[in-house]
C-alpha positions in Angstrom: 0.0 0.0 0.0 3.2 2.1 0.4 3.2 3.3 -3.4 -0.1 4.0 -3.7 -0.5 6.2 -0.7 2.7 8.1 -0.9 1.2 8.5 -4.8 -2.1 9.6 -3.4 -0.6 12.3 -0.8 1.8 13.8 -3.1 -1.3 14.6 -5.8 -2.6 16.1 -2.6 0.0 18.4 -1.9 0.7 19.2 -5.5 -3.0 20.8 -5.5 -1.9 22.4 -1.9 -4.2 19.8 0.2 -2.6 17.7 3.5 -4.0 14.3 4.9 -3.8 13.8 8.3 -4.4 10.1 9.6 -6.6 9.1 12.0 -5.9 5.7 13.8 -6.6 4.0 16.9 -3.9 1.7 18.8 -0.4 0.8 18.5 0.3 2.8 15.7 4.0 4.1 17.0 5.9 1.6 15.1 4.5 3.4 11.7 5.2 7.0 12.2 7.9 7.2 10.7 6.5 5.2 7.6 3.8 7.6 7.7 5.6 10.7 7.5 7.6 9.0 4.4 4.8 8.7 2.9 3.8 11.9 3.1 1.1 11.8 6.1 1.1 15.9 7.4 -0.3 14.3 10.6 -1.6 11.8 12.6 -4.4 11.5 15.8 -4.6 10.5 18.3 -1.5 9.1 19.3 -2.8 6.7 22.4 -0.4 6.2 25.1 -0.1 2.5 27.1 -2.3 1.0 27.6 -4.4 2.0 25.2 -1.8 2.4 22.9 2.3 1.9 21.9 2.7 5.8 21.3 5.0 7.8 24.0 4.6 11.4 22.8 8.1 12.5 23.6 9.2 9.5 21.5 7.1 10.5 19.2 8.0 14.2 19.3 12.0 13.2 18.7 11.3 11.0 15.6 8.8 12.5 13.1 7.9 16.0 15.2 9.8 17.8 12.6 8.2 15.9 9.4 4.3 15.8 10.8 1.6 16.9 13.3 1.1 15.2 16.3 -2.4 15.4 17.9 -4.0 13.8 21.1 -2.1 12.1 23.6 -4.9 12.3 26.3 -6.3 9.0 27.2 -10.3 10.0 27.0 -10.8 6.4 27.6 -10.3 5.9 31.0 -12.2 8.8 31.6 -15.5 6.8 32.7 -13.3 4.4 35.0 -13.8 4.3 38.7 -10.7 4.3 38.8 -9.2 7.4 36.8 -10.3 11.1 38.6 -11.0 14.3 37.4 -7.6 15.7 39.2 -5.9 12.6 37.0 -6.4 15.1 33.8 -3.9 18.0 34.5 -0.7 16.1 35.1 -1.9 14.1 31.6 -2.2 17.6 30.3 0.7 19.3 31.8 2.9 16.0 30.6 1.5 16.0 26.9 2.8 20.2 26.6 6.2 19.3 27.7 6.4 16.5 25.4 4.8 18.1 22.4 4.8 21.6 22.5 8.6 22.4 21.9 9.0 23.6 18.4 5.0 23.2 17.3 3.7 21.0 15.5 1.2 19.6 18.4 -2.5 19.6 19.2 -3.3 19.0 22.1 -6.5 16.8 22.0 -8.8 13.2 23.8 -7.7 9.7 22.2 -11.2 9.2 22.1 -14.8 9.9 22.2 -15.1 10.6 25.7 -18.7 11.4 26.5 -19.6 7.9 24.3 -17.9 5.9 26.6 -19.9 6.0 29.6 -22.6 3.4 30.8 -24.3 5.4 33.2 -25.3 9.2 33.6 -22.8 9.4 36.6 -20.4 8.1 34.1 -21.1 10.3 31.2 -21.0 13.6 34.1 -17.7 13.0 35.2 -16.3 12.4 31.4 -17.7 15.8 30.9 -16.0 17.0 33.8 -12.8 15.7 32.4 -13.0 17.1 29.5 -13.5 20.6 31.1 -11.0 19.6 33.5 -8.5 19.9 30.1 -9.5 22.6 28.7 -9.1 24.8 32.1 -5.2 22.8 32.0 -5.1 23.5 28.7 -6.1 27.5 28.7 -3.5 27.5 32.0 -0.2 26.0 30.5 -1.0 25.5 26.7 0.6 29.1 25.6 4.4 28.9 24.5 
């Protein structure tokens, strides 16, 4: 598939387009076959254990060839176990490993709201997700 896509995203930057790839999972073993290929960027980068992808890592190998987006496990935001005060480390972590030098958007691994069984669920997802964006409007300027 290789050819073909590298074929498909150089037609779409020769017209001035970009494609950025959306996939779930252990996708860190392919970034940098993505960015060969000529992926401008990739979502939502899911860390263990949802995931292989350790933004940092990430951040060192193709941060200067592509987009990195995500990096915040919206998943575990209906667990008993994960709490709202759990989101701004997760936040604070994902700047320091993305920001330097651009090329990151900050952003959930998932659909969060979706994931939840129960209302009590579904309240606290949407508490994490404003829990973010309060992190986010606090340390995301650089």
């Amino acid at each position: 598939m290789f050819p073909f896509d590298k074929h498909v995203n150089d037609a779409v930057h020769k017209i001035g387009g970009r494609h950025r790839a959306h996939c779930h999972g252990n996708s860190g073993e392919f970034l940098e076959r993505f960015a060969d290929m000529g992926i401008d960027g990739v979502e939502p980068l899911e860390p263990p254990p949802y995931g292989d992808n350790i933004l940092a890592d990430a951040k060192k190998r193709v941060g200067d060839r592509m987009l990195l987006s995500g990096n915040i496990i919206s998943q575990a935001f209906y667990l008993d176990s994960f709490k709202v005060e759990d989101v701004r480390p997760l936040v604070k972590q994902a700047i320091k490993d993305g920001a330097p030098g651009g090329g990151f958007t900050l952003k959930t691994t998932g659909g969060a709201v979706g994931n939840g069984k129960t209302r009590e669920q579904a309240i606290k997802n949407i508490e994490c997700n404003l829990a973010l964006i309060e992190a986010w409007r606090e340390l995301g300027n650089y």
